[in-house]
C-alpha positions in Angstrom: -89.3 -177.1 -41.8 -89.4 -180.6 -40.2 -87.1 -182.4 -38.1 -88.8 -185.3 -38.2 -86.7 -188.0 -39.6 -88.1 -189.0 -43.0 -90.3 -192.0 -43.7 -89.6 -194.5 -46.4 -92.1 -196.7 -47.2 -91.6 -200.7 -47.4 -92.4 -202.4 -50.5 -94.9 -204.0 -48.9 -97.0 -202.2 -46.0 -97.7 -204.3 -42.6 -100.0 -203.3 -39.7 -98.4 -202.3 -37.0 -101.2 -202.5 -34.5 -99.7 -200.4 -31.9 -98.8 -197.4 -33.5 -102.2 -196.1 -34.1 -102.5 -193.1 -31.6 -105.8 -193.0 -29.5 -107.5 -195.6 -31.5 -105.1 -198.0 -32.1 -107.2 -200.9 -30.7 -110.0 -200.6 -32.7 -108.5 -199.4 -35.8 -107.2 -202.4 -38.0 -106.9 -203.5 -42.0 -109.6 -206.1 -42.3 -112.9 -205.7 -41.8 -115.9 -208.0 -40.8 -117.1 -209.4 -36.9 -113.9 -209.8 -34.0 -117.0 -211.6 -31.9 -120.4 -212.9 -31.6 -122.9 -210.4 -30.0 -126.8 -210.0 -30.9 -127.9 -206.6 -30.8 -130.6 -205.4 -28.6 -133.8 -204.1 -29.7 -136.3 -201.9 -28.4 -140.1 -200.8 -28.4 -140.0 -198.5 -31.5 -139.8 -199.0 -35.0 -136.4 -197.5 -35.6 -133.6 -198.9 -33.8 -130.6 -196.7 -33.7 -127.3 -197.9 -32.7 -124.7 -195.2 -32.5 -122.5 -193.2 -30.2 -122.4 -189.2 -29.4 -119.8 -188.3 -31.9 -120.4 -186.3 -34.5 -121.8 -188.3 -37.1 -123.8 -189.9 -34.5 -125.1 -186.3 -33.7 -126.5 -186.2 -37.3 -129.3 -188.6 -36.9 -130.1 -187.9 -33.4 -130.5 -184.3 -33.9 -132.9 -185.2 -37.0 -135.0 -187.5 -34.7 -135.8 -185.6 -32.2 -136.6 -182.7 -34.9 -139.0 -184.6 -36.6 -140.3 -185.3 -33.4 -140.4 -182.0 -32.3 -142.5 -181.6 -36.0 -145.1 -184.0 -34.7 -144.0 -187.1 -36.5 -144.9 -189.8 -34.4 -143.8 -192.5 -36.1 -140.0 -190.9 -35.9 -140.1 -192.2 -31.7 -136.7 -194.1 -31.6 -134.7 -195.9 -29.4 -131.0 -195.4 -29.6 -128.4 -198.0 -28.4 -124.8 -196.9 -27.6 -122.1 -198.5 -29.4 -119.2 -197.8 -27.5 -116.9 -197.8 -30.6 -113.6 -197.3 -28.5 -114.5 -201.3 -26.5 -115.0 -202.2 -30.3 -118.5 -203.0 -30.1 -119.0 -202.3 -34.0 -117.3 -205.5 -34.7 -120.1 -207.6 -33.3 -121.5 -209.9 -35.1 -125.1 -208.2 -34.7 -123.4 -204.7 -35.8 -121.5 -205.9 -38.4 -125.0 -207.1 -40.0 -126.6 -204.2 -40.0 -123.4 -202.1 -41.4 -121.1 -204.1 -43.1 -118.8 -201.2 -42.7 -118.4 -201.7 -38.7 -119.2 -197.6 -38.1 -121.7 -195.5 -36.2 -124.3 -194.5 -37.0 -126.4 -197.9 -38.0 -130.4 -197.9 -38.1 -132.6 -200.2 -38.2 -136.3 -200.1 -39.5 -138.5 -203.0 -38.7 -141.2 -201.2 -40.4 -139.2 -202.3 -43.6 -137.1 -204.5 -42.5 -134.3 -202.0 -44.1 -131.2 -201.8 -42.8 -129.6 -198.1 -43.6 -126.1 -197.3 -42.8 -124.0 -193.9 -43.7 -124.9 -191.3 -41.9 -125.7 -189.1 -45.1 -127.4 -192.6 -46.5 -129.5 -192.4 -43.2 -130.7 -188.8 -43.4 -132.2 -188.9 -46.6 -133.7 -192.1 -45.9 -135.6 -190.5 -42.8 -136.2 -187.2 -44.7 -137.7 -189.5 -47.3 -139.9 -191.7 -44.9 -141.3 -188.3 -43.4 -141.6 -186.2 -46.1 -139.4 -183.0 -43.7 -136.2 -181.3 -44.0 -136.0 -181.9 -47.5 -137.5 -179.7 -49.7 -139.7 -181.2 -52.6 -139.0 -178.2 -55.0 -136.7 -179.7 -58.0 -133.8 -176.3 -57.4 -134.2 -176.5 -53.8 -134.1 -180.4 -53.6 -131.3 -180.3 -55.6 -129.0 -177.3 -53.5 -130.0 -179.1 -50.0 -128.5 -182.4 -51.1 -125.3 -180.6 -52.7 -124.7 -179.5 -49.4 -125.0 -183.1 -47.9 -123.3 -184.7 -50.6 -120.6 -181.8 -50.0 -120.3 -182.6 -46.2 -120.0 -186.5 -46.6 -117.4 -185.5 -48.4 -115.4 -182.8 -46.7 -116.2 -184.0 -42.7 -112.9 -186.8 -43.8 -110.7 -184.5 -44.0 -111.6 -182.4 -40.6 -112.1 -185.7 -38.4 -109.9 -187.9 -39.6 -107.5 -185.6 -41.2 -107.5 -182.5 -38.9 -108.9 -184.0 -35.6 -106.8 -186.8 -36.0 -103.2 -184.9 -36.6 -103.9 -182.3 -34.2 -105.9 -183.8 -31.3 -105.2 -187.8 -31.7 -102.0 -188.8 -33.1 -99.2 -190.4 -30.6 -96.6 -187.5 -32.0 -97.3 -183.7 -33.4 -95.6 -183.3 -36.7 -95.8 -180.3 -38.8 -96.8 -181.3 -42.3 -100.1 -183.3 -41.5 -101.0 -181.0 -39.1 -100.0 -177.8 -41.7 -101.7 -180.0 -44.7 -105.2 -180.5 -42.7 -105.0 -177.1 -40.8 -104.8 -175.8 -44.7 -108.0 -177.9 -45.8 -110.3 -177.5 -42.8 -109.9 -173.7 -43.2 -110.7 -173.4 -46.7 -113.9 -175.7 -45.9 -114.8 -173.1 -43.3 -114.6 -170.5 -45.7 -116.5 -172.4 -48.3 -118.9 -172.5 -45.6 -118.8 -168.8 -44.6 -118.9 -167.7 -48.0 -122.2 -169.8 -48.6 -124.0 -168.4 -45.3 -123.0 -164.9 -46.4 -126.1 -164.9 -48.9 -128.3 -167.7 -47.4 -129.9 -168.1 -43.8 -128.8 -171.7 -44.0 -126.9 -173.9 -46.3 -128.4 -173.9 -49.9 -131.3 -171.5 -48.9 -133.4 -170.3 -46.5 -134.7 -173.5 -45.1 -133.4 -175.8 -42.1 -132.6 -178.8 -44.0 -130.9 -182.0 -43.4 -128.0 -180.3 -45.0 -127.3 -178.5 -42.0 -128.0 -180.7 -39.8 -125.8 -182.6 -41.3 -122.8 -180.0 -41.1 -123.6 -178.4 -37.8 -121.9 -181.4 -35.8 -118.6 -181.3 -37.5 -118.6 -177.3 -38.3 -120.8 -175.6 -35.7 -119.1 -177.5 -32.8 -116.1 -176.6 -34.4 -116.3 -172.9 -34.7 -118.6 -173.1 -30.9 -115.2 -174.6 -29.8 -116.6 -178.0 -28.8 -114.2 -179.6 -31.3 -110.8 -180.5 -30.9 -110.0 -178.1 -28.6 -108.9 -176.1 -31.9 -111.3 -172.9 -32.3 -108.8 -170.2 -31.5 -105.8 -172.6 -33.9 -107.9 -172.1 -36.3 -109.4 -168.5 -35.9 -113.1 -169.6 -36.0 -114.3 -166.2 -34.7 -112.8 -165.1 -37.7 -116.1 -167.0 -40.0 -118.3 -164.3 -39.1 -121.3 -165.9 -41.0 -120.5 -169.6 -40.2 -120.6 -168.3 -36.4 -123.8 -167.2 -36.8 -125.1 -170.2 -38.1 -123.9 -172.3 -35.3 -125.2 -170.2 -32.8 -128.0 -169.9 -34.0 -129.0 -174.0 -35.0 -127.4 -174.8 -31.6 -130.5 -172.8 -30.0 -132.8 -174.9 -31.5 -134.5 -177.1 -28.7 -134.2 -180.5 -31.0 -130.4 -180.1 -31.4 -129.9 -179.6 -27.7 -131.8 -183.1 -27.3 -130.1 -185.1 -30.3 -126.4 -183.3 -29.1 -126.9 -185.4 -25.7 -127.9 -188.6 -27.3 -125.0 -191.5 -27.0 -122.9 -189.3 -25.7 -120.7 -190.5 -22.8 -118.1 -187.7 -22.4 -118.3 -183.8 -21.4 -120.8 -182.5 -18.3 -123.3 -185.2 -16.9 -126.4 -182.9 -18.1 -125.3 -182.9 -21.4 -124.8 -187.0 -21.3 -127.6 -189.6 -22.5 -126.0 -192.7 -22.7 -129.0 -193.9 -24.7 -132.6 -193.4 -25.2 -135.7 -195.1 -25.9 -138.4 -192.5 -24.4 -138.7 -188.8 -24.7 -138.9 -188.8 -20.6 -135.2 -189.9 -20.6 -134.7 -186.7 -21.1 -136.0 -185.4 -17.9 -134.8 -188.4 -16.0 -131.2 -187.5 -16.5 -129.7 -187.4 -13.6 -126.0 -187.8 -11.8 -127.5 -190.9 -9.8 -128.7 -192.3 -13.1 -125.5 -191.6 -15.1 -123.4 -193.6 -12.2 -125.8 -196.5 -12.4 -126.0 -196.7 -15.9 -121.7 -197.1 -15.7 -121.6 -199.6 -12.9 -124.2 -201.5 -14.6 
């Protein structure tokens, strides 16, 4: 039971702009530009502008797999968009995504702007011909998987995450609602990799790498601070998936990518060269901030 005192709603809801929990500033009822900002661009074809989060994660980890494949053409510079200062309302942002969220990407090859991280996946799977398989069955199961994780991730970030790790005030329904969900998606999930190296089959797709962010951190506890809440040990088979993609050299490099929280090493505030990698430094990290 709750003894929270009970909610009526008005007849007519208004935004109360400071009762949003950790987000509160950025999060508002309208969308479109708060200012006038112009992008930057870089050397390569694809122009990513993101942040480390998990969605972010997505497309980073897939870049610097398909580089790790050999596919030139898939070099990248990625631009942080530090989404809690609100730079996804600028006006520069707001043209390439409409929908003011990370991740955004840019092609000038095609002059296509793609935005959704599951929208921006398959567009790079397409352009490269990896990580989707061309097999009808297989095709089809691999993008189930994405389709199923664009989707479910809702309801673990912004449902779970949120309640649990974000919101000015615990309460026990949301949290009991969303605890509820996010466990029957893990066992969806566990039940899946019981019979299947990875999700839909035995190839590394962009299905995974589209669920390892939001589900492997989750069960490596790098999530919410909410492995043992939720018994993640416990998915035997979703555990070993996560170990095992989190090995993977390319989703070491894409983790780090626009990420400005956690350890120093595992920062990259952005990226526009593979020897950024090996440039990261302390020294570099505290110039990067006072600049």
């Amino acid at each position: 039971m709750s003894d929270a005192t009970p909610y009526t709603p008005p007849k007519v809801w208004t935004w109360d702009a400071e009762n949003g929990g950790a987000w509160a500033k950025t999060n508002r009822p309208i969308a479109g530009p708060t200012h006038e900002a112009t992008l930057p661009r870089g050397k390569h074809p694809l122009q990513l502008y993101s942040m480390g989060t998990p969605n972010g994660q997505k497309i980073t980890i897939l870049l610097e797999e398909l580089l790790a494949a050999s596919e030139r053409g898939a070099e990248y510079d990625a631009h942080l968009i530090r989404i809690s200062e609100g730079d996804q309302f600028s006006s520069g942002f707001v043209e390439v995504n409409p929908n003011s969220k990370i991740p955004a990407l840019f092609d000038t090859e095609t002059g296509s702007r793609v935005f959704e991280s599951g929208a921006i996946l398959f567009y790079l799977a397409e352009k490269f011909g990896r990580f989707l398989p061309k097999a009808p069955a297989e095709r089809t199961e691999a993008l189930n998987w994405l389709f199923w994780l664009q989707g479910s991730a809702p309801y673990l970030g912004g449902g779970f995450g949120h309640f649990y790790a974000y919101a000015p005030e615990k309460f026990e329904y949301p949290i009991n609602r969303f605890t509820m969900e996010a466990k029957r998606q893990m066992d969806v999930l566990d039940r899946e990799l019981a019979t299947h190296r990875y999700l839909g089959g035995d190839e590394y797709t962009i299905a995974d790498i589209a669920t390892w962010p939001w589900y492997g951190n989750l069960v490596l506890g790098q999530a919410y601070g909410a492995a043992e809440f939720l018994d993640a040990a416990s998915y035997k088979n979703l555990s070993r998936w996560a170990k095992e993609i989190v090995e993977r050299p390319a989703v070491r490099r894409g983790r780090k990518v626009n990420r400005t929280w956690g350890e120093p090493s595992e920062q990259l505030h952005e990226r526009h060269d593979a020897s950024d990698f090996a440039l990261r430094t302390q020294d570099k990290l505290e110039t990067n901030d006072a600049g």
